[in-house]
N, C-alpha and C positions, 0 to 999 in steps of 0.2 A: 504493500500500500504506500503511496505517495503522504510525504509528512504533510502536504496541506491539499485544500484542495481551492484552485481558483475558478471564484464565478464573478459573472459580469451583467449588463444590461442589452437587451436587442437593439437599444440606440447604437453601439457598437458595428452592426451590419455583415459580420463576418456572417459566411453561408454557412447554412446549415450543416454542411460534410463536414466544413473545419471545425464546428464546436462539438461536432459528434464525433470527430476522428481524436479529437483533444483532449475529448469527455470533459470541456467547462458548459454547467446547467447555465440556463439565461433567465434572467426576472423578465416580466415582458409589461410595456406600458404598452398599453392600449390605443386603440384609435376607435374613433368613431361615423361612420361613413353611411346615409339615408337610410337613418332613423336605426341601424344595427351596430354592437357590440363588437369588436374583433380584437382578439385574443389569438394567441398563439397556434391554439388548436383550430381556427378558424378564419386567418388572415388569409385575405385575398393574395391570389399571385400579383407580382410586382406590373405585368403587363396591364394586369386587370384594374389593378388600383390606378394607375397613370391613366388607364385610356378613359374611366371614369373623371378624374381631374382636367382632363383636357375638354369633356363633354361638358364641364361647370361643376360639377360636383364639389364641395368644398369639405371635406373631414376636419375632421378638430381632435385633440388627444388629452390624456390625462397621464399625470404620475403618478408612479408606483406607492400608495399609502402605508402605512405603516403595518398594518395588521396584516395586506397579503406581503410585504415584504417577509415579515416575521412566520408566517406560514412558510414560506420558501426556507427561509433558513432553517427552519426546524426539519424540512426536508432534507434540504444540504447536510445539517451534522451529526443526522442514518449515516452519510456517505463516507464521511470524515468531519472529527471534532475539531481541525484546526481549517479556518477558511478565510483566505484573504478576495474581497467583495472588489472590484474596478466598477465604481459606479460613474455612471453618467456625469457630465459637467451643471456643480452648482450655480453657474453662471448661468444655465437655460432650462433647469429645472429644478421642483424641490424632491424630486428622488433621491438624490445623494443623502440630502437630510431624514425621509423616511426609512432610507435602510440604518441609517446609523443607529438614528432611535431605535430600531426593530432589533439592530445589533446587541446592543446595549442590555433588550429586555431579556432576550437569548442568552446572553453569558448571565446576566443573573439570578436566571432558572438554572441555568444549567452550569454550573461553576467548572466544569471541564472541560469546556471549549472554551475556542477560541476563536474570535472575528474581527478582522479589522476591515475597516470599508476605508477606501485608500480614493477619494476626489479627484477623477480622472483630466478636471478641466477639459475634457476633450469629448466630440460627436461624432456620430458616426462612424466613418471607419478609422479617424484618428484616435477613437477611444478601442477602438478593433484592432490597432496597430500597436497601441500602450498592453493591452493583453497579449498580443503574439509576442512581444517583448518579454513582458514578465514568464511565459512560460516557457520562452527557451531559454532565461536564468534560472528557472524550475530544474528544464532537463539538464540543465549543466551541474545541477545540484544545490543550488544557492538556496540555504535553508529559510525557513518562514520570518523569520525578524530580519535576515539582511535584506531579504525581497520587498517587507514593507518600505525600507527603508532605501532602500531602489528605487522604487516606484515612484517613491516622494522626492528624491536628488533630481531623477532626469523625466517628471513630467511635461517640466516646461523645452524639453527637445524635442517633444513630437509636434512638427507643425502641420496644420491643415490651409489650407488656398483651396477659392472654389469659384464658381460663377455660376449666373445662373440665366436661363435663356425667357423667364418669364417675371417683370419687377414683379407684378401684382401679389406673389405670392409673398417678397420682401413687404408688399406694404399692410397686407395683411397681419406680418408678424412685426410691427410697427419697425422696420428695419431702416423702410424708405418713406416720404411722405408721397400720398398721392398726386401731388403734383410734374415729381420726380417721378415716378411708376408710369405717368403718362407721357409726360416730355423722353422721356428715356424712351419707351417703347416707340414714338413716333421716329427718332433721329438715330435706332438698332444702336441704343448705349447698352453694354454689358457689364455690370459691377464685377469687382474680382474682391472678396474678403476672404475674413481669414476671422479663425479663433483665437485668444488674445489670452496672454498669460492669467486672465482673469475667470475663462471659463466664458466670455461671452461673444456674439458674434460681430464683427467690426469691417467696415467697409476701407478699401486698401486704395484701391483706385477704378479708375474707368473706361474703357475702351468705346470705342466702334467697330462693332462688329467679331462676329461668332467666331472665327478664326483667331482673330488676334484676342480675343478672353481667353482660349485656351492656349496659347502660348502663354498669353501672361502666367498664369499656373508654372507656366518650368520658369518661367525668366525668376520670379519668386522662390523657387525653389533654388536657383545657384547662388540668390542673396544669400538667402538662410543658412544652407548647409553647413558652412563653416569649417568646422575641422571634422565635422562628421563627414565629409563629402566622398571620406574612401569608406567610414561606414559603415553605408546604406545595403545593408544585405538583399533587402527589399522594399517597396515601393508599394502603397495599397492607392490604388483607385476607385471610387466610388460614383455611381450615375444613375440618375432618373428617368432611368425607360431612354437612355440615348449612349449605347454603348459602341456606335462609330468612334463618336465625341471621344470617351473615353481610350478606346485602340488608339486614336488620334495621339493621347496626351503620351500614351504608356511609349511609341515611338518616338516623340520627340525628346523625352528623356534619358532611352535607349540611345539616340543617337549624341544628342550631349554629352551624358554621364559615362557612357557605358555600362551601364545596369541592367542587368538581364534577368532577376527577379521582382515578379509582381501578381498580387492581388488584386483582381478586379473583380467587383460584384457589384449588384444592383444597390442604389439605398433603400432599407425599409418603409413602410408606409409610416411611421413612427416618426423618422425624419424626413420624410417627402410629405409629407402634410405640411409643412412647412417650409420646405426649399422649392419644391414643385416638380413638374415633368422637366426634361432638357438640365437641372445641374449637372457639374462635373467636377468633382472633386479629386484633389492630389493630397496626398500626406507619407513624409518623408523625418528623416530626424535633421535635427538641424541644432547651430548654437543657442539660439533661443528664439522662441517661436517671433 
């Protein structure tokens, strides 16, 4: 048996093969899409969900409460008593905060575990890429307290850069005002942001046109790198029902960097409720995000 066991959130994005082939259990926040409930056991395919969004459909989602967080974990330490949690970024959610609490109630029921929930500052597949981290210091051996303590040194090296091909869904999550959401979409302006040492999401700059957004994703990514730039074992990529887009980015970095490792997968409805059909995100390690 493995001395701990790590689990995470489906903000995260990793495919379902990898957290099965990994064995990390996932919390799931929910979404909610005409007038139904969608849970784990019941989430729409990713095609399905987008093509629904593009037809108008608007979903909305909720965080993980404390009571199912604490259900889960009472799941989890059947599995193994010692469990370090990669929760979602407090900066765009209060899950982080409900598993702590749930954390908290668990160890003091139950005085022979262990749970530390470790504030990932990071979405999607940059919180996906902070977990494929932490478990190949797992398989390398790195025991349960240095790993916390891992986690917490080089959070702030995993950066994420993204764009996105539709504002309205930025102004929905009050990212843009609608004025911006409209002027932008008339003159094909593209934001390129990025997640900010603080856990929240922050506009970097702006382009014209679909092409040049996604270069800006690698131009950002040779700022950042730093001294991580030989690194980068792998590269995760993340897209909303637009994975040309994506092939697009994983080549130009290929050709740049020369990096021949990478994750690409769709983004959940969890966080495509909120970035919309058409993102494309890149997340790499860097000196600091």
């Amino acid at each position: 048996m493995r001395e701990y066991l790590i689990t995470t959130d489906n903000t995260g994005d990793l495919p379902e093969d990898y957290l099965a082939r990994h064995e990390v259990p996932t919390m799931w926040l929910p979404y909610f899409l005409d007038g139904e409930t969608y849970r784990a056991d019941n989430s729409l395919p990713y095609e399905q969900f987008y093509k629904k969004m593009r037809e108008g459909c608007m979903p909305t989602t909720s965080q993980v409460n404390p009571e199912e967080a604490k259900e889960k974990f009472l799941e989890y330490i059947k599995i193994n008593k010692n469990i370090i949690h990669i929760a979602f970024s407090s900066g765009l959610s209060g899950t982080y905060n409900s598993t702590r609490i749930a954390a908290q109630e668990v160890m003091e029921e139950h005085p022979d575990c262990r749970i530390a929930v470790v504030d990932s500052l990071a979405a999607s597949m940059g919180e996906g890429l902070f977990v494929h981290k932490a478990l190949q210091q797992q398989e390398a051996g790195m025991g349960y307290d240095e790993l916390v303590q891992w986690l917490e040194d080089n959070k702030q090296h995993v950066c994420h850069y993204f764009t996105v091909d539709d504002l309205f869904h930025l102004y929905r999550g009050g990212r843009v005002s609608k004025a911006a959401a409209v002027l932008g979409t008339m003159i094909n302006i593209k934001p390129v942001l990025n997640v900010d040492g603080e856990g929240h999401l922050i506009p970097q700059s702006k382009v014209r046109g679909r092409r040049k957004s996604l270069n800006a994703l690698v131009d950002f990514m040779e700022q950042k790198m730093g001294s991580f730039r030989d690194k980068n074992d792998i590269v995760f990529i993340s897209h909303g029902d637009c994975y040309d887009d994506a092939v697009y980015v994983q080549e130009q970095v290929k050709k740049r960097f020369g990096i021949e490792n990478f994750l690409i997968a769709p983004i959940g409805p969890t966080i495509g409720t909120h970035s919309g059909p058409g993102t494309v995100a890149l997340f790499f390690m860097g000196d600091a995000r």
